[in-house]
C-alpha positions as CSV (number, residue, x, y, z in Angstrom):
1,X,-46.4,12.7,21.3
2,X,-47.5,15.5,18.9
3,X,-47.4,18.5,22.1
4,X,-51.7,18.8,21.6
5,X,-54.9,18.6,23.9
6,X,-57.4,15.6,22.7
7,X,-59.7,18.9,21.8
8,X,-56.8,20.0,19.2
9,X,-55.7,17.2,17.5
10,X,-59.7,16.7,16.7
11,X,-59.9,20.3,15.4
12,X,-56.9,20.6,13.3
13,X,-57.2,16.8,11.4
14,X,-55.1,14.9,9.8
15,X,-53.6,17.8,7.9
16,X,-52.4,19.4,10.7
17,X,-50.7,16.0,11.5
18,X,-48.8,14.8,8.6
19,X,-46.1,16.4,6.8
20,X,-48.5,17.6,3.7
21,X,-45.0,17.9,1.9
22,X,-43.8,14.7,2.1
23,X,-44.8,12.8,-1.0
24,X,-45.0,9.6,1.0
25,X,-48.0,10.7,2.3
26,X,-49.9,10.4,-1.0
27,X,-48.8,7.5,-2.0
28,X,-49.9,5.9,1.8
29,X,-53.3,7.4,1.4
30,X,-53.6,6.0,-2.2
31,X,-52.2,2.3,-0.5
32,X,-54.5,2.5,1.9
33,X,-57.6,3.7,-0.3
34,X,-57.0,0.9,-2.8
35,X,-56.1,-2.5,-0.1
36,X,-57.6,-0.6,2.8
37,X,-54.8,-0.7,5.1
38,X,-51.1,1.1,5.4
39,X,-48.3,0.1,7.6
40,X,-44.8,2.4,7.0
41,X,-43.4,5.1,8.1
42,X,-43.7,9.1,8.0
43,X,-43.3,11.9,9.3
44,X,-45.8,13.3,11.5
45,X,-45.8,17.1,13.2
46,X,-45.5,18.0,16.1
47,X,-47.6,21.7,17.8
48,X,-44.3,23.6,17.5
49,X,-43.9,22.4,13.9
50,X,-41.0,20.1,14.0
51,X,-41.0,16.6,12.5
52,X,-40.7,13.3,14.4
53,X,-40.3,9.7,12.6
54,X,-43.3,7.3,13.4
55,X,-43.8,3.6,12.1
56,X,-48.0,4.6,11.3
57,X,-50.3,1.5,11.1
58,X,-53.5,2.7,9.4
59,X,-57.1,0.8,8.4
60,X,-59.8,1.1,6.8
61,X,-63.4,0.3,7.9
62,X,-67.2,1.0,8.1
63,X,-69.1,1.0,11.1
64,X,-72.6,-0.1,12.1
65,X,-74.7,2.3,10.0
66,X,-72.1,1.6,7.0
67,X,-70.0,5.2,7.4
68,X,-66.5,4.4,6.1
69,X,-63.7,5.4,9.3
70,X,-60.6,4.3,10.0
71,X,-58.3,3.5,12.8
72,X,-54.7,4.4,13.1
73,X,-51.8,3.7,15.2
74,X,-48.7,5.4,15.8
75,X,-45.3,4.6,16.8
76,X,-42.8,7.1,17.7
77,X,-39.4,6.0,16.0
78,X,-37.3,9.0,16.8
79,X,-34.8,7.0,19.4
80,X,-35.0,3.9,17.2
81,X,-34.0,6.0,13.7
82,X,-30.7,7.7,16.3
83,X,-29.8,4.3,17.0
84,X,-30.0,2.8,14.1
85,X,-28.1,5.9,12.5
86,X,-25.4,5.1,15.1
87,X,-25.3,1.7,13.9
88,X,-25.0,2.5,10.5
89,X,-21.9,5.0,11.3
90,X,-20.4,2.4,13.1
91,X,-21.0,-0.4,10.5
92,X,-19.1,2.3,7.7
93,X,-16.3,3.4,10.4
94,X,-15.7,-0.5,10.6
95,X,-16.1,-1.1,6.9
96,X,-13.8,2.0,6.1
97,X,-10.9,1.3,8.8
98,X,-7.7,0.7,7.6
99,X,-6.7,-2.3,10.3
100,X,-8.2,-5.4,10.3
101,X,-10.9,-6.3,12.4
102,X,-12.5,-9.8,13.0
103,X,-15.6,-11.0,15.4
104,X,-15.6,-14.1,16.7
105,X,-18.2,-16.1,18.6
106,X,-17.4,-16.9,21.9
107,X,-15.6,-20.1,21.0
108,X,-13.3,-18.1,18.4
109,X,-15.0,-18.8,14.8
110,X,-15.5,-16.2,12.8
111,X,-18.5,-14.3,12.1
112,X,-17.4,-11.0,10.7
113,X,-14.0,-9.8,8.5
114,X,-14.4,-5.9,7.4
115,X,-12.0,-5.1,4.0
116,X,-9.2,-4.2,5.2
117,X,-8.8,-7.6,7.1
118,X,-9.5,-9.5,3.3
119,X,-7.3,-7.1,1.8
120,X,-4.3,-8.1,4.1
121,X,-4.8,-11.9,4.4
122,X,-6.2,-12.7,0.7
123,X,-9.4,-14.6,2.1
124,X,-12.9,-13.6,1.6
125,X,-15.7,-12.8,3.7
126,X,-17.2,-16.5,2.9
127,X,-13.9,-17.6,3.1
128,X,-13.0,-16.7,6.8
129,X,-16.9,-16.7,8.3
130,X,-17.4,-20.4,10.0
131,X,-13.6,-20.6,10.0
132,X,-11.0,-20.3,13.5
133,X,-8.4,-17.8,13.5
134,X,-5.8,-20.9,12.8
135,X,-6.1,-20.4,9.3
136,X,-3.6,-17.7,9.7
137,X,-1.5,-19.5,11.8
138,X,2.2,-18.9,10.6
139,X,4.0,-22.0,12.8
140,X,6.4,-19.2,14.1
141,X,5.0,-19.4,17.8
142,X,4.2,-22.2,19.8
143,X,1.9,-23.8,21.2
144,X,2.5,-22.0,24.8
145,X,2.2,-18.5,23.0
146,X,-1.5,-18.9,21.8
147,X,-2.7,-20.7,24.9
148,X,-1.3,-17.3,27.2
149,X,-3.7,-15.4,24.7
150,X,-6.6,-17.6,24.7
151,X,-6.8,-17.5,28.8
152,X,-6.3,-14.0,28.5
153,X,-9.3,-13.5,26.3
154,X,-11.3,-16.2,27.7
155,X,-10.6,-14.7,31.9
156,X,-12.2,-10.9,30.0
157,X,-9.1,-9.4,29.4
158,X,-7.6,-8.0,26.9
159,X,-4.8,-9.8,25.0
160,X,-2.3,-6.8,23.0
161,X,1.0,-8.0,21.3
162,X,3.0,-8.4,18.5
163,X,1.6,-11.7,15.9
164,X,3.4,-13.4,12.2
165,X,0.5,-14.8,10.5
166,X,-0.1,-16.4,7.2
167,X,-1.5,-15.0,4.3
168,X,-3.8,-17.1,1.6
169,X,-0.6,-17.5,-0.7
170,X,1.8,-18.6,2.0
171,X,3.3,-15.5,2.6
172,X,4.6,-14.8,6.1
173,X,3.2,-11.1,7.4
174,X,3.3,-9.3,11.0
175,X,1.1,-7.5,13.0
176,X,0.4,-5.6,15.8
177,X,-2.5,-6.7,17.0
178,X,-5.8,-6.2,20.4
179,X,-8.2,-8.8,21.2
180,X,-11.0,-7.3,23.5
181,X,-13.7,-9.8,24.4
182,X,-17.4,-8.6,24.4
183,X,-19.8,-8.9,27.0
184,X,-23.6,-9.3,27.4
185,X,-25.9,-7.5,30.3
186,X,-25.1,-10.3,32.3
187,X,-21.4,-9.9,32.0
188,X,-21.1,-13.4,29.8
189,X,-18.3,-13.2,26.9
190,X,-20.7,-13.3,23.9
191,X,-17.8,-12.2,21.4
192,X,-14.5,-11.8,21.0
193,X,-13.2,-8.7,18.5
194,X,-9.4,-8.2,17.3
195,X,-8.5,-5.2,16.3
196,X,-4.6,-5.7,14.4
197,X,-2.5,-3.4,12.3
198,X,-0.2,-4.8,9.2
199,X,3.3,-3.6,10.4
200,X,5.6,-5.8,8.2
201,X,6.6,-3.1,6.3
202,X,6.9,-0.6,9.2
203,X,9.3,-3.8,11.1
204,X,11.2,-4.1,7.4
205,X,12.6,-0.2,7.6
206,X,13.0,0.0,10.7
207,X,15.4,-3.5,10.5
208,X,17.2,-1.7,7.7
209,X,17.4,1.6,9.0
210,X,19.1,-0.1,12.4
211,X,21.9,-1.9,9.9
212,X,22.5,1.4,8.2
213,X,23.2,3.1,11.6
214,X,25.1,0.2,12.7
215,X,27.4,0.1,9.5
216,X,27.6,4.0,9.8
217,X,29.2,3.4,13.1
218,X,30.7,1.0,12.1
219,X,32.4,2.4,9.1
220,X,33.0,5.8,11.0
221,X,35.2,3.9,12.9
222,X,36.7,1.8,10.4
223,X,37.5,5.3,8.4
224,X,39.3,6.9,11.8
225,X,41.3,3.4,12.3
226,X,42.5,3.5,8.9
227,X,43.8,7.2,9.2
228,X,46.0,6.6,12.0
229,X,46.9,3.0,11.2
230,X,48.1,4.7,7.5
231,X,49.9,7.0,9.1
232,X,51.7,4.4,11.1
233,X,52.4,2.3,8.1
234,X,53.9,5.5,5.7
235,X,56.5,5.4,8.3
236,X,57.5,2.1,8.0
237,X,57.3,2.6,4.2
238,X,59.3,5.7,4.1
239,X,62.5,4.3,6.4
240,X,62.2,1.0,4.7
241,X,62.3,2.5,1.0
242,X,65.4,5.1,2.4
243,X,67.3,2.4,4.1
244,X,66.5,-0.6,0.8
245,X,68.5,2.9,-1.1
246,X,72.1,2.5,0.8
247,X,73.9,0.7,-1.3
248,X,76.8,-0.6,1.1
249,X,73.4,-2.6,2.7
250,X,74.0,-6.0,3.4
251,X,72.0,-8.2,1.3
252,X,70.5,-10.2,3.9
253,X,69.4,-7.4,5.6
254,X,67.7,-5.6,2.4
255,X,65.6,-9.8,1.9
256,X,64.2,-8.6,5.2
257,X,63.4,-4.9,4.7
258,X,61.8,-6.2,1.6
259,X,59.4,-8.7,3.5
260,X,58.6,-5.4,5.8
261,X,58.5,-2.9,2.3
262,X,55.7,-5.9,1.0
263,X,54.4,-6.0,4.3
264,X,53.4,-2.3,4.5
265,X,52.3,-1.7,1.0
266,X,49.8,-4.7,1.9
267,X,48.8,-3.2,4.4
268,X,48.2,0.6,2.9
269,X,45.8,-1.6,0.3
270,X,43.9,-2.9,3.4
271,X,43.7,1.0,4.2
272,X,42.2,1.8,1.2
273,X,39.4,-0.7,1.5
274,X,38.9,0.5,4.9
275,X,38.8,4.0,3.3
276,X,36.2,2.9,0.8
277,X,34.0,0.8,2.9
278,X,33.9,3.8,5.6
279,X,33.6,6.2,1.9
280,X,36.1,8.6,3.1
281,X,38.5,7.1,0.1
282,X,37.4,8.8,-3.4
283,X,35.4,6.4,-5.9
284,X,36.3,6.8,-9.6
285,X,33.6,5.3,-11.3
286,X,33.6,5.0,-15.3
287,X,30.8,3.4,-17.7
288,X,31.4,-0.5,-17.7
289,X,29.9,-3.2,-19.3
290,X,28.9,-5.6,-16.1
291,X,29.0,-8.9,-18.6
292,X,32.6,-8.2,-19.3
293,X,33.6,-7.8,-16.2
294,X,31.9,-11.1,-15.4
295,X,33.2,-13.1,-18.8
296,X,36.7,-11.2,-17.4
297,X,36.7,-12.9,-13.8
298,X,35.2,-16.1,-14.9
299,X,38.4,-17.1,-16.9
300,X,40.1,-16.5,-13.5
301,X,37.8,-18.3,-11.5
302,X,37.9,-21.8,-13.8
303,X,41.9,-21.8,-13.2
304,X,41.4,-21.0,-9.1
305,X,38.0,-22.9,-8.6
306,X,37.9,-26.9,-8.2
307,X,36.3,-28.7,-11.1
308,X,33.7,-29.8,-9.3
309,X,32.5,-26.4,-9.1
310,X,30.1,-25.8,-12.3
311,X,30.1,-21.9,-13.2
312,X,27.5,-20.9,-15.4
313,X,26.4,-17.2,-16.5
314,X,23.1,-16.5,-17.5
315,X,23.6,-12.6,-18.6
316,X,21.1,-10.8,-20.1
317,X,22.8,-9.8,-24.1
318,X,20.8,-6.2,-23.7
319,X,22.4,-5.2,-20.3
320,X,22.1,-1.0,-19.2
321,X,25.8,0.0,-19.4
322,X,26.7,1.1,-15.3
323,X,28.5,3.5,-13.9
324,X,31.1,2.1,-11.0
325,X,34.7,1.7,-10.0
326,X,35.8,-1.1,-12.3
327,X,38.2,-2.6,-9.1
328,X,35.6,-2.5,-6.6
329,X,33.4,-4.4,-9.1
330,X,35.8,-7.4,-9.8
331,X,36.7,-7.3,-6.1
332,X,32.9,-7.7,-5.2
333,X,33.0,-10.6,-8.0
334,X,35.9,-12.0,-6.6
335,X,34.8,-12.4,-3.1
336,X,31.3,-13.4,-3.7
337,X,32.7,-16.3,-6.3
338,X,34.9,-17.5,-3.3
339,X,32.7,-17.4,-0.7
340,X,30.1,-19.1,-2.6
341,X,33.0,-21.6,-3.5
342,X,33.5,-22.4,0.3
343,X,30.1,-22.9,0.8
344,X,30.3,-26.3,-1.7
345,X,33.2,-28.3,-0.7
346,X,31.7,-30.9,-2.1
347,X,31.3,-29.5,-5.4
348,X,28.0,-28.2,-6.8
349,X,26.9,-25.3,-8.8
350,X,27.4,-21.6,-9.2
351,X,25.1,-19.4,-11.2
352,X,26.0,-15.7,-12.1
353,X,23.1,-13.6,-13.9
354,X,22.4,-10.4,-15.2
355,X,19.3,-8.2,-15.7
356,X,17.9,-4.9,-16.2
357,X,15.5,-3.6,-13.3
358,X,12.9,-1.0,-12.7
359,X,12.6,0.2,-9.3
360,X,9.0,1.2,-8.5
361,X,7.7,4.2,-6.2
362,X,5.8,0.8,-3.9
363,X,9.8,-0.6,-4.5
364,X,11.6,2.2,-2.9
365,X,8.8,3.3,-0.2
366,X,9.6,-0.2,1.5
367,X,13.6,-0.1,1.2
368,X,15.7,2.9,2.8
369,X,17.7,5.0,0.1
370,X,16.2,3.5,-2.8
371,X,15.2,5.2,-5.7
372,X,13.1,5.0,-8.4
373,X,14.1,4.1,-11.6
374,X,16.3,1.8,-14.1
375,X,19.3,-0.1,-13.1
376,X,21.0,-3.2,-13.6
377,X,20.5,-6.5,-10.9
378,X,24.0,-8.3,-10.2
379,X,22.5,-12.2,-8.9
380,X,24.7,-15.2,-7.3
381,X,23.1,-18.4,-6.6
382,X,25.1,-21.8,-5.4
383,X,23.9,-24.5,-3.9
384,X,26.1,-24.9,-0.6
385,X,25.0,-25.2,2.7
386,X,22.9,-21.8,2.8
387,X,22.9,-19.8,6.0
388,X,20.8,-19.9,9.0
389,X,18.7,-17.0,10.9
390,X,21.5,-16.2,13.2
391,X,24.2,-15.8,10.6
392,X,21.7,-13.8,7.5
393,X,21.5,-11.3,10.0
394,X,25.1,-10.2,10.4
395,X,26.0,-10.8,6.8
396,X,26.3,-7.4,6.2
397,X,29.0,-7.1,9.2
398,X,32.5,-6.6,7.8
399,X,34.0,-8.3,10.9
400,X,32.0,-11.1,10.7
401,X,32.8,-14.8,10.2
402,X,31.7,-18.2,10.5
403,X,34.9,-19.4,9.0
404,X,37.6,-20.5,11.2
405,X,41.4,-19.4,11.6
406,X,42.9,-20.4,8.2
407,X,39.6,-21.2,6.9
408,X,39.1,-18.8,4.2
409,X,39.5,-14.8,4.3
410,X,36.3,-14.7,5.9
């Protein structure tokens, strides 16, 4: 242990032992002087001068002829202070990661949750220990989906895939996430560890970066339609308007070139929203006061909307003046008001309200092209039907429709 001959250690002491700077050392001799015993560690030296932790037991006593000796016994603690040094990184490394990590027993309840894991879920340490992972359960899989994991886990394998928990307050969250079980010497699944990664947010642009490409495609083509279908329709504008100017024109004939005139001037302001939803069309957008524009279409919609139908507006008197394209804003109105109208044939009741916003940095890191900053929130509720899963995902489609023929515009 200390690199010496029997011979040597007698002739250089305990000095030449113990680490005479180490103030531990004095205060163990003055522990043992005054109870007669010491048991702690030090550090003890080694012939070549280096240090090396021992756990030091040390007694005091007198022998036959009353001459006060002691016995001592020492432990060498290097390998046990390494290991428990790589415990101790591990322990912070677990603390200190960023996904959540959970140890079950063998049976799946929980014995361990690091931060990050209360941090994402809302429960606490003496909140998840004793508990089974099913607190988290979301009731989006079933009951097929968690008994594939379980014999995975349980047959030593490890289970990797994509889970929607539950937080503490209800809310719904995703994560990617890698249960490895834990084995003894013997092989026997002692534990069970899940290593998962929030990714809602990460899912949430990535959903919303998809629809922006899609309508980008979508409107690219829209834009190139419109072009050619324009250039179609000027023609039968042009000859229509030069033809409608002969005066020797029989008047039945000039009813039906009128029908085809309408027909194509209709159809140029289906262009231009073509034009505008593909933003190939120039926007002219002025200062307007949102509420008037709302008070504006509201005494339109009472005289289109059945009486059944209670419009109310709930607009906030303080409202951030906006800079838009005063058409496009009565035609979003417009459509919104109607649609929400066929969704409550039955009658019911539609809400239009008005506030001013504050976009946050956390706001706009979640949602693509957002911006920080002040605007103004434009809010329709009814109380119709609602939608399901299947249709709120295309509602952003212009060609889409749950409406039948000659059910609404669509």
């Amino acid at each position: 242990m200390f690199g010496m001959t029997e011979e040597e250690i007698c002739r250089v002491g305990r000095e030449g032992l113990l680490d005479d700077t180490d103030p531990k050392v004095k205060l163990a001799l003055e522990e043992r002087k005054l109870t007669g015993k010491f048991l702690g560690e030090l550090d003890m030296k080694r012939s070549d001068g280096t240090l090396f932790p021992v756990e030091l037991s040390s007694v005091l006593f007198r022998d036959a002829y009353g001459e006060q000796k002691s016995t001592t016994i020492f432990r060498d603690i290097a390998g046990r202070r390494r290991l428990e040094e790589a415990q101790r990184r591990l322990a912070t490394a677990v603390e200190q990661a960023a996904e959540a990590i959970v140890i079950t027993d063998n049976e799946g309840i929980i014995q361990y949750v690091n931060p990050a894991f209360r941090r994402v879920t809302g429960y606490s340490q003496e909140e998840a220990t004793g508990q089974n992972p099913r607190i988290l359960k979301s009731g989006e899989h079933d009951s097929s989906f968690y008994k594939g994991l379980w014999d995975t886990i349980k047959a030593g394998q490890v289970w990797s895939g994509l889970l929607v928990n539950r937080r503490k307050d209800g809310q719904l969250y995703h994560e990617e996430a890698t249960i490895s079980p834990v084995k003894d010497a013997s092989g026997k699944i002692v534990n069970f560890v899940a290593v998962k990664r929030d990714v809602t947010e990460h899912l949430e642009l990535s959903k919303q970066l998809m629809q922006a490409q899609k309508m980008e495609a979508i409107g690219t083509l829209a834009g190139g339609v419109a072009h050619d279908f324009n250039n179609i329709l000027q023609i039968a504008l042009g000859y229509s308007d030069l033809i409608l100017g002969d005066e020797e024109l029989p008047q039945h004939y000039k009813a039906d070139l009128r029908q085809i005139n309408e027909a194509a001037k209709r159809g140029a302001e289906l262009v231009q929203r073509l034009l505008a939803f593909s933003r190939k069309t120039e926007v002219k957008p002025l200062p307007i006061n949102l509420n008037r524009r709302i008070e504006s279409v509201r005494k339109m919609l009472e005289r289109t909307i059945p009486k059944m139908i209670e419009i109310q507006l709930v607009l906030d008197k303080d409202l951030a003046t906006i800079n838009a394209d005063a058409t496009q804003v009565d035609q979003v109105l417009m459509n919104l008001a109607v649609n929400a109208r066929d969704a409550m044939p039955e009658g019911g009741r539609l809400v239009i309200e008005t506030a001013n916003l504050v976009l946050d940095e956390e706001y706009a890191a979640s949602h693509l092209d957002a911006k920080p900053g002040h605007y103004v929130l434009l809010s329709f509720t009814d109380t119709g039907a609602g939608m399901d899963k299947e249709t709120l995902e295309h509602i952003f489609e212009p060609f889409y429709t749950t409406k039948e023929v000659g059910q609404g515009r669509g």
